[in-house]
NUMAR-833955 format. One record per residue: residue in three letters; y, z negated, x negated of N, C-alpha, C in turn. Coordinates in steps of 0.2 Angstrom, whole numbers, plus 5000, padded with zeros to 4 digits. Each point is the difference from the previous one (the first is absolute). Example, Ala and Ser with C-alpha at 12.3 -4.5 7.8 and 13.67 -1.06 7.14 Angstrom:
REM NUMAR-833955
  code  n.py  n.pz  n.px  ca.py  ca.pz  ca.px  c.py  c.pz  c.px
   ALA  4972  4961  4934   5006   5000   5004  5006  5000  4996
   SER  5005  5004  5002   5006   4999   4996  5005  4997  5004
REM end
This chain:
REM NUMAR-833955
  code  n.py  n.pz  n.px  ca.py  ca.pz  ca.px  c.py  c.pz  c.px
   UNK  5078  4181  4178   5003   5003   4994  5007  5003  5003
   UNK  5004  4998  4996   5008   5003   5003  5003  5003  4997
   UNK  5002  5007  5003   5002   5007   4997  5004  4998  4995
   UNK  5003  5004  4994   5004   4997   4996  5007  5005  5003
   UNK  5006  4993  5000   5007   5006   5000  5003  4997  4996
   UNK  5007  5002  5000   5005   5001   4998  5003  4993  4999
   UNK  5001  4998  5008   5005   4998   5003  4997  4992  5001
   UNK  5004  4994  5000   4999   4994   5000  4999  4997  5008
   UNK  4995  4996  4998   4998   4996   5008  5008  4997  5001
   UNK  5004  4997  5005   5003   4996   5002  4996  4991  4996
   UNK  4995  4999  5004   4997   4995   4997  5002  4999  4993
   UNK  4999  5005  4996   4999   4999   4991  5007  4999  4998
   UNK  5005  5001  5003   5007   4998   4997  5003  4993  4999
   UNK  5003  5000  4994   5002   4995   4999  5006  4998  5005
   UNK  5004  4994  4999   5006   4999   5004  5006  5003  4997
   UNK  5001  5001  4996   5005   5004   4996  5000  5005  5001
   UNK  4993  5004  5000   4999   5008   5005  5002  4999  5006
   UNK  4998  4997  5006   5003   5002   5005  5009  4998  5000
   UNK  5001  4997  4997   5006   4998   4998  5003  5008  5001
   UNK  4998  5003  4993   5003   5005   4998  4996  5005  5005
   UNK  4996  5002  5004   5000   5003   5006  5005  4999  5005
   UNK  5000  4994  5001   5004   5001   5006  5009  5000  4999
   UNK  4998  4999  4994   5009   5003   4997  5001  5009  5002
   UNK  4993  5003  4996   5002   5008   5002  4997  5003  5004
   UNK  4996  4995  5006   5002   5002   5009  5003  4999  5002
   UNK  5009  4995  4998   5004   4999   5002  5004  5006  4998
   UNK  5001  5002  4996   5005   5005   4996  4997  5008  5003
   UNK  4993  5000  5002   4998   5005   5003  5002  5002  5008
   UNK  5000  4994  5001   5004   5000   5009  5006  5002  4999
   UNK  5006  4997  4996   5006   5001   5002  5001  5006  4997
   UNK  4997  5005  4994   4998   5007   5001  5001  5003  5004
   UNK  4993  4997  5005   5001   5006   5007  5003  4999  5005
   UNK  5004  4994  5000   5005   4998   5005  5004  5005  4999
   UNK  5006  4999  4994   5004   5005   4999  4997  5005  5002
   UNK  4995  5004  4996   4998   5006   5002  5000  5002  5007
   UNK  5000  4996  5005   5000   5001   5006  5007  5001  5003
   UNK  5003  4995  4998   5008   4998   5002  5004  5009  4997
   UNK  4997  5000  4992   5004   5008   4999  4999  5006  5004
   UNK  4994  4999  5000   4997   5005   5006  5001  5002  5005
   UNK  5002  4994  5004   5005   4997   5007  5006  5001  5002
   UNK  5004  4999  4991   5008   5001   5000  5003  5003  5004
   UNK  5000  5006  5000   5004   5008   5003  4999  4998  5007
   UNK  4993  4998  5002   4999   5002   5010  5001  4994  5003
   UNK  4998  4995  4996   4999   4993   5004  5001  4995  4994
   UNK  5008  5000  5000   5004   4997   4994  5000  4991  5002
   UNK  4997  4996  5009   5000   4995   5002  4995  4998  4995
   UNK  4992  5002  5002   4993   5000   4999  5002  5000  4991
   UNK  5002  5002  4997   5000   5002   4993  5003  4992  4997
   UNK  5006  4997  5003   5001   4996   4999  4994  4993  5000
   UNK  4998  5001  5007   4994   4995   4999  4996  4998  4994
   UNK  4997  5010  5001   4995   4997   4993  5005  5000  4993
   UNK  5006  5000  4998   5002   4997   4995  5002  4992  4999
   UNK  5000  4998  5007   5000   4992   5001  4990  4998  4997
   UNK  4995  5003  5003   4996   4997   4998  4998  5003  4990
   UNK  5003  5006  4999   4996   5000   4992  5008  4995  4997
   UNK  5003  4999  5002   5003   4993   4996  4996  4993  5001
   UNK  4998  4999  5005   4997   4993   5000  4992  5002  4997
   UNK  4998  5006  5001   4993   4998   4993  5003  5000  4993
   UNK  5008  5002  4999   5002   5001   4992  5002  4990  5000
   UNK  5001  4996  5005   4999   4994   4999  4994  4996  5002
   UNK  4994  5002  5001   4993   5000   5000  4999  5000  4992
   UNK  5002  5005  4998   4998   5002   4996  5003  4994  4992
   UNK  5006  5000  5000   5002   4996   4996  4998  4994  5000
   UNK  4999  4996  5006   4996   4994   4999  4995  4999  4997
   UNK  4995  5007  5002   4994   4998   4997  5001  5003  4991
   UNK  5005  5003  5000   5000   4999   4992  5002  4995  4995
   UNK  5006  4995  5004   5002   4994   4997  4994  4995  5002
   UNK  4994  5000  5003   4997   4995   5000  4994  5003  4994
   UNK  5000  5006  4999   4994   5004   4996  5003  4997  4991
   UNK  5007  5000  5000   5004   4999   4994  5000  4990  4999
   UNK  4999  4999  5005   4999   4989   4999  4992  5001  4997
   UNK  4997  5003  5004   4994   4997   4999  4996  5004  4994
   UNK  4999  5008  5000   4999   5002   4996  5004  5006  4993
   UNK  5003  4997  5000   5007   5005   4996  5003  5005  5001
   UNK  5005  5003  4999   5003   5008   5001  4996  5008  5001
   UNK  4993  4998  4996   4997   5007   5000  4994  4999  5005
   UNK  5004  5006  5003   4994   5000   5008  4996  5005  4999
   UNK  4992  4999  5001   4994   5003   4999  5001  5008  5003
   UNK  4999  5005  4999   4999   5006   5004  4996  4999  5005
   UNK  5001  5001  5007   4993   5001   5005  5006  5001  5006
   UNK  4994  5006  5002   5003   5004   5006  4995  4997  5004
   UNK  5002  5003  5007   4996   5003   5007  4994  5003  4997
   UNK  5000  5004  4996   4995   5005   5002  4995  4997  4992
   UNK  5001  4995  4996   4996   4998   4997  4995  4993  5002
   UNK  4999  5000  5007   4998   4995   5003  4997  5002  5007
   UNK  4993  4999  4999   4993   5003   5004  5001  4997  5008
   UNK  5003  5004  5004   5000   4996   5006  5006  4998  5003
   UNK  5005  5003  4995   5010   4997   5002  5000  5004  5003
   UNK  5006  4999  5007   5001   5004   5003  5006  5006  4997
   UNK  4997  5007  5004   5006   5004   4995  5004  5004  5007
   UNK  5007  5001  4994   5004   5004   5003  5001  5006  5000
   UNK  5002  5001  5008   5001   5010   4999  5003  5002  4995
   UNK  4999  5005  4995   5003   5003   4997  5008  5004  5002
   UNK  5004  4998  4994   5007   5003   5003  5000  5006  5002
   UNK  4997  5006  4996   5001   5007   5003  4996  5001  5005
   UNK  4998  4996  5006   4995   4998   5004  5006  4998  5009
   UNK  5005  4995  4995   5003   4997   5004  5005  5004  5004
   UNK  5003  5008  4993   5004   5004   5004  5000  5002  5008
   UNK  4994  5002  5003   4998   5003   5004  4999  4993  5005
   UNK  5003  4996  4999   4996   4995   5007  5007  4998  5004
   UNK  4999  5001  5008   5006   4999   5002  5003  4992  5003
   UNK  5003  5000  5004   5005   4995   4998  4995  4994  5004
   UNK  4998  4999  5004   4996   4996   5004  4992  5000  4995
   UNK  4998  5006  4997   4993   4997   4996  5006  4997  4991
   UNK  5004  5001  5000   5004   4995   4994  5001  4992  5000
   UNK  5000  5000  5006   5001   4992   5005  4993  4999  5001
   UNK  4997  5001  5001   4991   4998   5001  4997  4999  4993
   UNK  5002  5003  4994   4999   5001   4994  5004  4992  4997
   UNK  5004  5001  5000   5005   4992   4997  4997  4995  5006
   UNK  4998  5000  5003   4995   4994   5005  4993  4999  4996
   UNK  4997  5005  4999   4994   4997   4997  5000  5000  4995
   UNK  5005  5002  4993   5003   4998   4994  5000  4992  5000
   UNK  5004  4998  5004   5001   4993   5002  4993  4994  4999
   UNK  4996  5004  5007   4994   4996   5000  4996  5000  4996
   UNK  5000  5005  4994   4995   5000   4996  5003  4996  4994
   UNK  5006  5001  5001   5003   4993   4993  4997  4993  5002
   UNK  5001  5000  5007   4999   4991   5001  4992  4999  4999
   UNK  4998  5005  5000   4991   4997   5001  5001  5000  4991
   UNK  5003  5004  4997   4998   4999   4992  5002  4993  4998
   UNK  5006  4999  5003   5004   4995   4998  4995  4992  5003
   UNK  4997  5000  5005   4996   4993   5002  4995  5000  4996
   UNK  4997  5008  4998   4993   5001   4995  5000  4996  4994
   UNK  5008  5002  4998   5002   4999   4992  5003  4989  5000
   UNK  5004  5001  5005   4999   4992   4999  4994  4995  5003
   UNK  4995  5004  5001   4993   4995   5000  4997  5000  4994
   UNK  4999  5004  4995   4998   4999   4995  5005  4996  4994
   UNK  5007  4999  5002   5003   4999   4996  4998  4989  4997
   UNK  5002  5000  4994   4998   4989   5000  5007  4998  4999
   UNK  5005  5005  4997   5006   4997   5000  5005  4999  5008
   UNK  5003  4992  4999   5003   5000   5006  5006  5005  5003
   UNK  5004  5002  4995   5006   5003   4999  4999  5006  5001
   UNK  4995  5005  4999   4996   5009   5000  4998  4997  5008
   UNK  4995  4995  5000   5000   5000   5008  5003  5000  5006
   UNK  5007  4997  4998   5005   4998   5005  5001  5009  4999
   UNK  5003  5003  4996   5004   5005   4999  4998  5005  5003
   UNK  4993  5001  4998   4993   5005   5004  5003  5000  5008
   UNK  4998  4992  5004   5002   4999   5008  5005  5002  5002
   UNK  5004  4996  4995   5009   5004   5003  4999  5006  4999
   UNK  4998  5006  4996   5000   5006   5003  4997  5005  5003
   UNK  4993  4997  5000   4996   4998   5008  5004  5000  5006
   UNK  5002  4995  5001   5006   4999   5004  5006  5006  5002
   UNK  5002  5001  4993   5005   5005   5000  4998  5008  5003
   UNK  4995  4999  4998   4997   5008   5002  4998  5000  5008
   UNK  4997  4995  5002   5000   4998   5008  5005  5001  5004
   UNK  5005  4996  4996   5007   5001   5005  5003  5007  4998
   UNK  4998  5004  4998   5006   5006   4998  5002  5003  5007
   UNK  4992  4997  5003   5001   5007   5007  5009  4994  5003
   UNK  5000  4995  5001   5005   4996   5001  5005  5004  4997
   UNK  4999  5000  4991   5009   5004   4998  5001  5003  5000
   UNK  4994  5005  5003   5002   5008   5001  5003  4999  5008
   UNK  4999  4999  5003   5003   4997   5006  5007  4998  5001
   UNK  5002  4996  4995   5006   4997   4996  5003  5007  4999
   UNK  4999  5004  4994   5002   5004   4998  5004  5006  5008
   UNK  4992  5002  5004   5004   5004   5003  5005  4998  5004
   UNK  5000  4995  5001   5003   4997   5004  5009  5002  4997
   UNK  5001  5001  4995   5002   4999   4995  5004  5007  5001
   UNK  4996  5001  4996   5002   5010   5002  4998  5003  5003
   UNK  4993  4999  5006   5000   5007   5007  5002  4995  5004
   UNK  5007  5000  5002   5000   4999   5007  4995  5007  5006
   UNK  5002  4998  5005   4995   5003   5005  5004  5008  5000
   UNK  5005  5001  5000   5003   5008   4998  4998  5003  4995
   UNK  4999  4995  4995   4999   5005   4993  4991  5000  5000
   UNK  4997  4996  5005   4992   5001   5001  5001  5006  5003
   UNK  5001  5001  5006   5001   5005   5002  5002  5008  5000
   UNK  5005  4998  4995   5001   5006   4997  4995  5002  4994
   UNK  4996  4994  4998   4997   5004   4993  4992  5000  5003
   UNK  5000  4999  5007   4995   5005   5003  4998  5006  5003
   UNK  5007  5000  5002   5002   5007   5003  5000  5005  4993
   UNK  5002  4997  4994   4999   5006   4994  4994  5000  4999
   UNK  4995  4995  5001   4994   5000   4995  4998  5005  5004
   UNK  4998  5002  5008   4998   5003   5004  5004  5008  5001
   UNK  5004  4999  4998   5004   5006   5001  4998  5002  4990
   UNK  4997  4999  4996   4998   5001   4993  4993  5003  5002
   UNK  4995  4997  5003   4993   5001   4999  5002  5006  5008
   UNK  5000  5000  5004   5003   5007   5004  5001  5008  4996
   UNK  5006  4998  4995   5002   5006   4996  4995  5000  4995
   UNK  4997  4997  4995   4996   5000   4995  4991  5001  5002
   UNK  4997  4999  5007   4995   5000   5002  5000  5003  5006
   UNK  5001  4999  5007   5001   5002   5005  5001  5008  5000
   UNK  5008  5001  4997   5003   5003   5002  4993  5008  4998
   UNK  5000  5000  4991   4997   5005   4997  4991  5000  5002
   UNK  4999  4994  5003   4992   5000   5002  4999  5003  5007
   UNK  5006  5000  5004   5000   5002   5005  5002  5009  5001
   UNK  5004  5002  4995   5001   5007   5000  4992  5002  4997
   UNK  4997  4996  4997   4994   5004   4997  4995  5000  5005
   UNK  5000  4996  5002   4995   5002   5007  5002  5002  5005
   UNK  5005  5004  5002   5003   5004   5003  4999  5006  4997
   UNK  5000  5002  4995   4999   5004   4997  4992  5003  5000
   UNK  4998  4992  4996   4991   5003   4998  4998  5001  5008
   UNK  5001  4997  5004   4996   5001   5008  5002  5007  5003
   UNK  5006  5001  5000   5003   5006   5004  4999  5007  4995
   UNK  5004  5000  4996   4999   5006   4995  4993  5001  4999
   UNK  4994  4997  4998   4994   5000   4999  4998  5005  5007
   UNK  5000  4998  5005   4997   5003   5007  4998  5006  4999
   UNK  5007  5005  4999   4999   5007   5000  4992  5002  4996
   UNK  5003  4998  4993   4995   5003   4995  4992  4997  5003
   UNK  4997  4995  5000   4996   4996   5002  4996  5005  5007
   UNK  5004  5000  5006   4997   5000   5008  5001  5009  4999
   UNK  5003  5004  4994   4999   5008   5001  4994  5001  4996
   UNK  4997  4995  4994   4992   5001   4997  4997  5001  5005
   UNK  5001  4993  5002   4996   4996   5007  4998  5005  5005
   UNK  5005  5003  5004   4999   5006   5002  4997  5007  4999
   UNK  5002  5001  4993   5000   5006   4999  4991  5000  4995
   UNK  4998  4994  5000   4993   5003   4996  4997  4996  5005
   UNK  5001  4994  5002   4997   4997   5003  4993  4997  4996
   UNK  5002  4997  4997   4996   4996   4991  5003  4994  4999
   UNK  4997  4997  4999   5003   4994   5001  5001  4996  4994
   UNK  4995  5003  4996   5003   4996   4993  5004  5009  4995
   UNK  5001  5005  5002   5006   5003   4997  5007  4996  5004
   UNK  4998  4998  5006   5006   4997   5003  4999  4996  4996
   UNK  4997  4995  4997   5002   4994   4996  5002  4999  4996
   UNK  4999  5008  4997   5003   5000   4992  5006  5000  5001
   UNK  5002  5005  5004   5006   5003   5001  5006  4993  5001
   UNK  4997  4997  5006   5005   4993   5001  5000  4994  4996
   UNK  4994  5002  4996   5001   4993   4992  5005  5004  4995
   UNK  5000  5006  4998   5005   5004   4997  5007  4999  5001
   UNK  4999  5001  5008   5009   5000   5001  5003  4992  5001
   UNK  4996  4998  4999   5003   4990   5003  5001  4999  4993
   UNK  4994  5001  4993   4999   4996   4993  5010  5005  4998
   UNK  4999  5007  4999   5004   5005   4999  5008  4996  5004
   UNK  4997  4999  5006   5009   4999   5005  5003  4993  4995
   UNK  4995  4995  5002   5001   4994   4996  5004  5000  4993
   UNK  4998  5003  4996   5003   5000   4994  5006  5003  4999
   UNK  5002  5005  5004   5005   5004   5001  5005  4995  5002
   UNK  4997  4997  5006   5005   4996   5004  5003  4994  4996
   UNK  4994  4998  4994   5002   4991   4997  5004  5004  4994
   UNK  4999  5005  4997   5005   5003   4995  5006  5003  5002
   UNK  5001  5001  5007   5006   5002   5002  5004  4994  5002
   UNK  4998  4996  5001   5002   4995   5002  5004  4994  4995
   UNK  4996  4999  4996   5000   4997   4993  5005  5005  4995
   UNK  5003  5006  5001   5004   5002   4997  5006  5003  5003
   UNK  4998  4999  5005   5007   5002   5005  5007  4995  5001
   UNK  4997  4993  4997   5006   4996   5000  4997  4992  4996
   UNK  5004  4999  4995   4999   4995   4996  5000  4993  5002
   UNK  5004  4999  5007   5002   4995   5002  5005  4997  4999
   UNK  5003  5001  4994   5006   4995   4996  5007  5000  5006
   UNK  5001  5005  5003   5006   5002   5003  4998  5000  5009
   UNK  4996  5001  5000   4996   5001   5009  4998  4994  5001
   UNK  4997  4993  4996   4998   4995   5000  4992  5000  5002
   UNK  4996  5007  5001   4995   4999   5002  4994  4997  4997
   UNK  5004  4998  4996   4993   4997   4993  4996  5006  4998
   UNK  4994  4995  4998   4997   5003   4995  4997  5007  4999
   UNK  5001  5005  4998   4998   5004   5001  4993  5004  4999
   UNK  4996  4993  4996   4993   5002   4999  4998  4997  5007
   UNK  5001  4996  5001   4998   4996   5008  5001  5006  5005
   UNK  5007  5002  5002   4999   5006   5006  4998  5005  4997
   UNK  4995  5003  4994   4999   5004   5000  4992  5000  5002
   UNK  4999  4993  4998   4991   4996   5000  5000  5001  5008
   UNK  5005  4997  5004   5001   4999   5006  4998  5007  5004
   UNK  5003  5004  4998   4999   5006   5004  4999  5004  4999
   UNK  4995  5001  4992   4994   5006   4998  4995  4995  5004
   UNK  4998  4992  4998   4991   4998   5007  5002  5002  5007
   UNK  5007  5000  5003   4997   5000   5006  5001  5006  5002
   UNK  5003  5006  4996   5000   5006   5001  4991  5004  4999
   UNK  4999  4996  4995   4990   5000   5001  4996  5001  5004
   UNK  5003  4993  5003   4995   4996   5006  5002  5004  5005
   UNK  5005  5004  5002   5004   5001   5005  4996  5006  5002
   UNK  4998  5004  4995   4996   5005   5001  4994  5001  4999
   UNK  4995  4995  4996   4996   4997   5002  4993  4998  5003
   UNK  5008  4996  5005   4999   4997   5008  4993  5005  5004
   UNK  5003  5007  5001   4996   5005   5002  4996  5006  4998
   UNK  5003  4999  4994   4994   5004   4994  4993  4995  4998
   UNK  4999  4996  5002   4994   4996   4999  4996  5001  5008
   UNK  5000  5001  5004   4997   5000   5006  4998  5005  4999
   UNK  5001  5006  4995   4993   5005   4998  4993  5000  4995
   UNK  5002  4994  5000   4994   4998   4994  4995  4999  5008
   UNK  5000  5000  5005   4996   5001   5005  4997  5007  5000
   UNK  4994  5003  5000   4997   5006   5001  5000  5003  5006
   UNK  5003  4996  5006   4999   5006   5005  5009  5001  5001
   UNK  5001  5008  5001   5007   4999   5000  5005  4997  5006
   UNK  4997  5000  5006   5003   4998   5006  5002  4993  5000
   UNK  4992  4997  4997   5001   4992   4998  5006  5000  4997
   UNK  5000  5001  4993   5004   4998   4996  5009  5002  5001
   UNK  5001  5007  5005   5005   5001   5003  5004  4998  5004
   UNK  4995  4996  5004   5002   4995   5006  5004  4991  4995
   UNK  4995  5002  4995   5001   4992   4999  5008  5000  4996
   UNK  5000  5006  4997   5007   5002   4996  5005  5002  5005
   UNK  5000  5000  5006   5004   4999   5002  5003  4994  5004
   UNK  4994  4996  5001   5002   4994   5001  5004  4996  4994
   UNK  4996  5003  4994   5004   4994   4994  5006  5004  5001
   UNK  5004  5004  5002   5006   5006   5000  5004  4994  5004
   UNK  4995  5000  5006   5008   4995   5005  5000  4994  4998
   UNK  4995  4996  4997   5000   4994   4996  5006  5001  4997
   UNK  4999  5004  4996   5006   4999   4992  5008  5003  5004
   UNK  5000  5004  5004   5005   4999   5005  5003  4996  5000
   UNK  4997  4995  5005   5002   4995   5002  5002  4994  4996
   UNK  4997  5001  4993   5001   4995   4997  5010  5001  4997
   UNK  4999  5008  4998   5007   5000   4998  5006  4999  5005
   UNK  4998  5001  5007   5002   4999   5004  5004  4993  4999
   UNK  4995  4993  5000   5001   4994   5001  5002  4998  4993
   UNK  5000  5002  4994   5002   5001   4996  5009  5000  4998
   UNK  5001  5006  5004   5006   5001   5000  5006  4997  5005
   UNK  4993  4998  5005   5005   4995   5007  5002  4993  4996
   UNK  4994  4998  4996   5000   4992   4998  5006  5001  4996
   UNK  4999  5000  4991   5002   5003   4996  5007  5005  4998
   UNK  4999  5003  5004   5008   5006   5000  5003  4999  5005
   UNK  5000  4996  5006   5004   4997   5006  5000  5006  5003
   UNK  4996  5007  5000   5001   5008   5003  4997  4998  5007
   UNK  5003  4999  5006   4998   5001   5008  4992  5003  5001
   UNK  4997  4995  5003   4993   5004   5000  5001  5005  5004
   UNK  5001  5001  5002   5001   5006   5008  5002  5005  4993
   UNK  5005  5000  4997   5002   5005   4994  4995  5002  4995
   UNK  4999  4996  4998   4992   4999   4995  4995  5001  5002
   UNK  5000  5001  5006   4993   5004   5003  5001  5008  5001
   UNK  5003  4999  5003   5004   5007   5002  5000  5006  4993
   UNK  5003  4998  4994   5001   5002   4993  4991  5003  4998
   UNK  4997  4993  5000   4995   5000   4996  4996  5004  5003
   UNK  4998  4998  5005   4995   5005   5006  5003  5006  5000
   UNK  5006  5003  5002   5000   5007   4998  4999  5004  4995
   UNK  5002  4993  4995   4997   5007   4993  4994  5000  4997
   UNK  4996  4994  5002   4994   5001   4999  4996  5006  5003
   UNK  5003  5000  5008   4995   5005   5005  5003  5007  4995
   UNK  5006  5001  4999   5000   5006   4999  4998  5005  4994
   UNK  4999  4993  4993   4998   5001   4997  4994  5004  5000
   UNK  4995  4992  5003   4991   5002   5002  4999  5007  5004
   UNK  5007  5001  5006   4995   5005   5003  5002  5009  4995
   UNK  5007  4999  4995   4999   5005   4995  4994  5001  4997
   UNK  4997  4994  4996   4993   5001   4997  4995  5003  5005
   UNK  4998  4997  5006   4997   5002   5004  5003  5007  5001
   UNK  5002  5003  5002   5001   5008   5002  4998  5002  4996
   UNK  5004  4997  4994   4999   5006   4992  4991  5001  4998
   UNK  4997  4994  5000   4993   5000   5000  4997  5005  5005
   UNK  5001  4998  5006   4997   5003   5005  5002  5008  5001
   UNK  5004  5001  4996   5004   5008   5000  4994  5003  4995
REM end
């Protein structure tokens, strides 16, 4: 017995349906081409070009299959979408596509591609007319070779400086926009956290009030830090993008940063769990450390230097202050 839906088998379609399907998967693609190409404008005005080279050859994908839809079955083309057809493949949604950077935009337009051509060999095997046949292959064909004209294309508008350069921005975007603010928060959650955290730790020597106390100030740090973050600068003029992003960015890892060592009290004996909190302490060190050497080009010997000092001095404030 088979569930009842909505949505039409592929099999069940006439030819004039997938006619008129593959008219508005064609008109769908060259949607989000632009939409990639506008998106790209501003940073990476080569790449933008490209995808305007390809959503005009599906606006001429698309027009043939309407002049053949108009010889063989007249002017009015049937409504049918992607999403009224059980098992088509579908597309990310545009306010989906904002967020994807420039190397997953190019891996997205790659399997856009290949998922036309399998529809398109699907569609011209069911087809009995010779002309819908031919028409199907050639753009079978055409979708196979895209990766060719997008080839063509760059060739076209990224020389290897203008690659170059629209890497060095892509990486110099996701630095300011991710790196930068996720790496203050864990800077933050890990070292600030210390004090309050290892003076409970000391001063009661309880290991789940110390746990309260360290999930309080990391959930508390975290939020402070994602809202200060997110409204200390819009982006428009600094170029750091998105502001909901650095601020997502750096309230979790402002979190985790504190955390880190506020969870090794969920241990009942105190010693245990103060030894292991200190190991996760130089773990997370270290991480900001390698963090800031990869990432912010800051000299490890300097970034060691920095981070290790005010960690220790932090920790052994808590520590005094508890053991006082």
């Amino acid at each position: 017995m088979r569930f009842i839906t909505s949505r039409r088998r592929f099999s069940d379609l006439s030819e004039q349906e997938v006619l008129a399907l593959a008219i508005s998967s064609e008109e769908d693609d060259a949607s989000i081409y632009r939409t990639y190409a506008k998106k790209l404008r501003d940073e990476y005005p080569g790449t933008a070009k490209v995808f305007d080279g390809m959503a005009e050859e599906e606006d001429r994908h698309r027009q043939r299959l309407i002049d053949l839809h108009k010889a063989r079955f007249g002017d009015v083309i049937p409504l049918i979408r992607r999403e009224h057809v059980a098992g088509y493949y579908a597309r990310r949604p545009i306010w989906l596509m904002e967020n994807l950077s420039l190397e997953r935009i190019r891996e997205e337009a790659e399997g856009m591609e290949r998922d036309a051509e399998k529809f398109y060999l699907a569609a011209a095997a069911r087809t009995t007319d010779a002309a819908t046949r031919k028409l199907l292959g050639d753009l079978a064909a055409a979708e196979a070779g895209h990766q060719e004209a997008a080839g063509t294309l760059e060739r076209a508008h990224l020389d290897t400086d203008t690659k170059a350069a629209e890497a060095r921005s892509a990486h110099r975007q996701f630095v300011l926009t991710w790196v930068q603010p996720g790496l203050a928060g864990l800077m933050d959650g890990s070292v600030s956290t210390l004090a309050p955290i290892f003076a409970t730790a000391f001063a009661t020597q309880d290991t789940w009030t110390t746990f309260l106390v360290g999930l309080a100030a990391s959930i508390g740090a975290g939020i402070s830090m994602g809202f200060t973050e997110a409204a200390s600068d819009d982006g428009q003029l600094s170029g750091r993008g998105s502001p909901v992003k650095r601020g997502i960015s750096a309230g979790v890892m402002t979190t985790l940063g504190g955390l880190g060592h506020a969870l090794p009290y969920l241990i009942p004996d105190f010693w245990t769990a103060t030894i292991t909190a200190f190991v996760v302490v130089f773990i997370e060190l270290w991480a900001i450390v390698w963090i800031q050497n990869k990432y912010m080009e800051t000299p490890f010997l300097r970034a060691t230097f920095q981070v290790v000092l005010g960690g220790a001095l932090v920790f052994a404030a808590g520590a005094l202050i508890g053991s006082g």
